[in-house]
N, C-alpha and C positions, 0 to 999 in steps of 0.2 A: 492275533492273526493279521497277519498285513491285507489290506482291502483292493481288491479286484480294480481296475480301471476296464470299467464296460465301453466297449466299439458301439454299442448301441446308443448310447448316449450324447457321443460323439458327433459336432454338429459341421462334416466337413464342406455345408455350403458355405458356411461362415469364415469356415478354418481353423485347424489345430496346429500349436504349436509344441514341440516335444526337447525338451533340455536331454542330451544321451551324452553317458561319458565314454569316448571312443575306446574300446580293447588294443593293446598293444596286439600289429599283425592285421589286424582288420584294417582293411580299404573303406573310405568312406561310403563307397557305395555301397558296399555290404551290408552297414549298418543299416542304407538305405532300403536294399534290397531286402535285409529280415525285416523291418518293421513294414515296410510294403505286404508282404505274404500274410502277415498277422492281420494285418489293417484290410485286406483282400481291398483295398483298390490303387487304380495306377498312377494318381497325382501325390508323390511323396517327393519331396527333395529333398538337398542338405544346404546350407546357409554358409559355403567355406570346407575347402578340401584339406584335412589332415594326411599325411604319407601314413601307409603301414605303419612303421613304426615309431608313430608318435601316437601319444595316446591323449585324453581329455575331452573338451568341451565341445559339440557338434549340436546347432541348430537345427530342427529337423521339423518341415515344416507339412502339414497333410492338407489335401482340397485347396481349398481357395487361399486358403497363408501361403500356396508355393508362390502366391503374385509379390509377396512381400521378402525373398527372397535376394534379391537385387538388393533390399536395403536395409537387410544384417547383413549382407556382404559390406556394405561400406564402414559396417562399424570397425572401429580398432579392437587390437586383438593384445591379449599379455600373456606368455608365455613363461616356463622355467626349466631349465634343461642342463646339462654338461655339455662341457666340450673336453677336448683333450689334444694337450698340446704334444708335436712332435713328428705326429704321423698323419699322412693323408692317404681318403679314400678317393676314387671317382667321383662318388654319388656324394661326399663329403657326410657319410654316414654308415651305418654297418651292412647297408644293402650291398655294398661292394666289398672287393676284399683288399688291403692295404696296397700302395702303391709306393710308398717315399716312407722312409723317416730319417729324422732328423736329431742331431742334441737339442736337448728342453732345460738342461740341467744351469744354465746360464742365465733365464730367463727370472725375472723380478716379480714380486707382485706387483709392484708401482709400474715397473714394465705394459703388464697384462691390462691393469688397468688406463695407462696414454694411447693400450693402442684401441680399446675397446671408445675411448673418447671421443677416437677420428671416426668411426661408424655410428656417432650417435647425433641424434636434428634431423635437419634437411640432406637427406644424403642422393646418390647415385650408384647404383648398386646392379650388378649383372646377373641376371637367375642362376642359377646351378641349371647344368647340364641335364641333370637327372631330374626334371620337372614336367609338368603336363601341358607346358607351351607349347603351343603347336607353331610348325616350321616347313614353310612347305606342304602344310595339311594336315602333317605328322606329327602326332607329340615327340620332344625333344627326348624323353626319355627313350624312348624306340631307337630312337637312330644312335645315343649314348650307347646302348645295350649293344648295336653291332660293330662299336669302335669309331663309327664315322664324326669325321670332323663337325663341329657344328657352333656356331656363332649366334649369340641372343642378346639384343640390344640393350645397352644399360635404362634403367626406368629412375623416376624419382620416386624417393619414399619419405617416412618420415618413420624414426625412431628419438622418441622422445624420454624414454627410459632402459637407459642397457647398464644393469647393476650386474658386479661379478662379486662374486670370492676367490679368490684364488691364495689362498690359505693354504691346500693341500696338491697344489702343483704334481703331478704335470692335468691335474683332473681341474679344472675352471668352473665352478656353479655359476648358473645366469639366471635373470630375468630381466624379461625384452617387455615391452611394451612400444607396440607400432603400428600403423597405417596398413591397409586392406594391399593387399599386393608385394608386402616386404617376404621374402625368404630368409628363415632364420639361420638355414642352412650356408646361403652366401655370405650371412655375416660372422659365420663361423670361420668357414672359407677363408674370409679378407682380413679377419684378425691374424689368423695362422700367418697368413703372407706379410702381414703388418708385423712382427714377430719375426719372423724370416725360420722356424720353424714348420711349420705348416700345423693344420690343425682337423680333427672330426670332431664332427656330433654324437656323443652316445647315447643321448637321452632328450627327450623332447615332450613335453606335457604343454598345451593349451588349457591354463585357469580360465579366462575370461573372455567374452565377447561383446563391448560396450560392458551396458552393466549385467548381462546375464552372466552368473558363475558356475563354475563345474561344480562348486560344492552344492547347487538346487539341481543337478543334473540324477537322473536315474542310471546305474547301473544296467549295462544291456540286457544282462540274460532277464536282469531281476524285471524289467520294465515288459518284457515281451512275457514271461511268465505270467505277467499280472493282465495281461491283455485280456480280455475274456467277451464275449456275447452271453447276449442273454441266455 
């Protein structure tokens, strides 16, 4: 019988910290918001915003650990995902519905991989449109959604591990490991364009955060299940 995780127990003046593996579809906050209702009080947060449709690794921190919150955000984060060459979204992912495509049938693997080289170090890199930057007060995704033009400053990041396969073309396997603040979306993005096909995301999972892994993470339903008071 799998053993109960008692709320009574629970010492949130000290603080808790909860490893959850994101559901593909669920909004971070979600996550936040079930295990908030379970946990019956108001200081829950998350440690790093995953999109809907990425799934994995989410900090989740209750009481007094929301103060440590700022600093698993700075940890580095590694990632494994697809991409796929040819055709572009808006949101450079399935949230949108296709917009261009392009021939892929030309493109190398040795190709895939010179262009994934130039996005990888010290880089400069634009956010995707479709993100929770705020612009104006607005998140950028809002005003994306009504067509409106909109412009987001390049940032510096750092991607110090961007491994592919690209074995079975036009579909690219990755794994990124990078700095607080990198979109893995844009580096999809600027390969496609580095390529001169264009490119989306179909797949996106968060392994790790510093040294915390998704593999020590609980399954959501199974973690809220287990919740239990005395």
């Amino acid at each position: 019988m799998v053993e109960p995780i008692l709320i009574s127990e629970m010492d949130f003046d000290k603080g808790e910290v909860f490893l959850v593996d994101k559901p593909l579809e669920w909004t971070s906050f979600d996550v936040v918001k079930k295990i908030r209702g379970r946990l019956k009080i108001k200081k829950v947060g998350h440690a790093g915003t995953l999109d809907p449709l990425a799934t994995g690794l989410l900090i989740i921190c209750a009481g007094k650990a929301t103060k440590k919150i700022n600093e698993y955000q700075d940890l580095g984060k590694t990632y494994t995902g697809k991409m796929v060459l040819g055709k572009t979204t808006p949101s450079v992912d399935l949230e949108t519905e296709f917009d261009s495509e392009k021939p892929w049938d030309h493109i190398t693997e040795n190709q895939v991989k010179e262009a994934t080289a130039k996005w990888t170090g010290d880089i400069i890199q634009i956010p995707p449109i479709y993100s929770a930057i705020k612009v104006d007060g607005e998140r950028a995704y809002k005003a994306a959604r009504r067509k409106e033009e909109i412009k987001l400053k390049p940032r510096p990041v750092q991607v110090p591990v961007f491994e592919v396969d690209a074995s079975n073309l036009p579909e690219v396997s990755f794994k990124i490991q990078c700095s607080k603040g990198t979109y893995i979306r844009s580096l999809v993005r600027d390969v496609g364009e580095v390529l001169g096909c264009g490119a989306y995301m179909s797949e996106l999972r968060r392994t790790a955060i510093g040294d915390f892994n998704v593999d020590d993470a609980f399954v959501l339903e199974d973690f809220i299940s287990r919740l239990q008071r005395d």
